[in-house]
N, C-alpha and C positions, 0 to 999 in steps of 0.2 A: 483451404487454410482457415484454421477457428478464428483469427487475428492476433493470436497470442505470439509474444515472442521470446527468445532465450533471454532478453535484456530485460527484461518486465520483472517486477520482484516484491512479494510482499515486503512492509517494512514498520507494520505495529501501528498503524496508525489507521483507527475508526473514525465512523460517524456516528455521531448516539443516537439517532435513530433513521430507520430507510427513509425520510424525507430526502428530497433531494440537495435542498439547501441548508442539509443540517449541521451543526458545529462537530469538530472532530476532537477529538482526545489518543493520547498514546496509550497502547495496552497495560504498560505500568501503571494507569489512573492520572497520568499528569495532564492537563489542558496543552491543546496545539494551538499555535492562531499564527504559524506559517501557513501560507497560500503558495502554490502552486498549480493549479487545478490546467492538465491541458486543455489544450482551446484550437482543434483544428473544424474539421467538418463535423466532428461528435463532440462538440465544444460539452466541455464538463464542470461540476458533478453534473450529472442529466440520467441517475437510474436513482431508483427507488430501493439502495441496498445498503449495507453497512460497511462494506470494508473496500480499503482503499488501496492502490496498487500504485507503484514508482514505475515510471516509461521513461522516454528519452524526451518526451517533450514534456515530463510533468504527472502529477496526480491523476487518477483516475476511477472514477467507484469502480464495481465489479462484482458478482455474488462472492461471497465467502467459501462458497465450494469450490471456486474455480482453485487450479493449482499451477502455483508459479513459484521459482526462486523464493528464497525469505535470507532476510536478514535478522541478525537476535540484536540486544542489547548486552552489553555486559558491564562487570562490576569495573573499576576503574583497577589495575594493579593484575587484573587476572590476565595471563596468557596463556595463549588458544592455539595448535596446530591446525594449517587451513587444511581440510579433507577433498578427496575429488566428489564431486556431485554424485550420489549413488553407493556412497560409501561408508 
């Protein structure tokens, strides 16, 4: 098992640079300065990457290659038909 799971999900949200304690911003260019960083035995951020992934206990860096779920943003007013995964 890679540790990856079906619940894990990209969700737009960086770190401006692979420091480990570096500040984060939305892909839109907005600033974040919610926290939720998991904190178990891999207490995090604690990698030297740029992109950030949603778990069940919280944020977590990761490389940007990895591939997981994602979530979009959208316009306020637009509706969306939800599609099956793969489709």
């Amino acid at each position: 098992m890679d540790g990856r799971s079906e619940e894990d999900y990209w969700f737009a949200l960086k770190k401006e640079s692979a420091k480990i304690d570096s500040d984060t911003y939305w892909l839109d260019g907005n600033p974040s300065t919610y926290r939720w960083w998991c904190c178990d035995k891999f207490c995090e951020p604690n990698e030297e990457v740029e992109c950030v992934r949603y778990t069940h206990c919280g944020f977590r860096d990761r490389k940007c290659s990895e591939k997981y779920q994602y979530t979009c943003k959208m316009a306020a007013g637009i509706i969306s038909t939800p599609r099956a995964l793969g489709s």
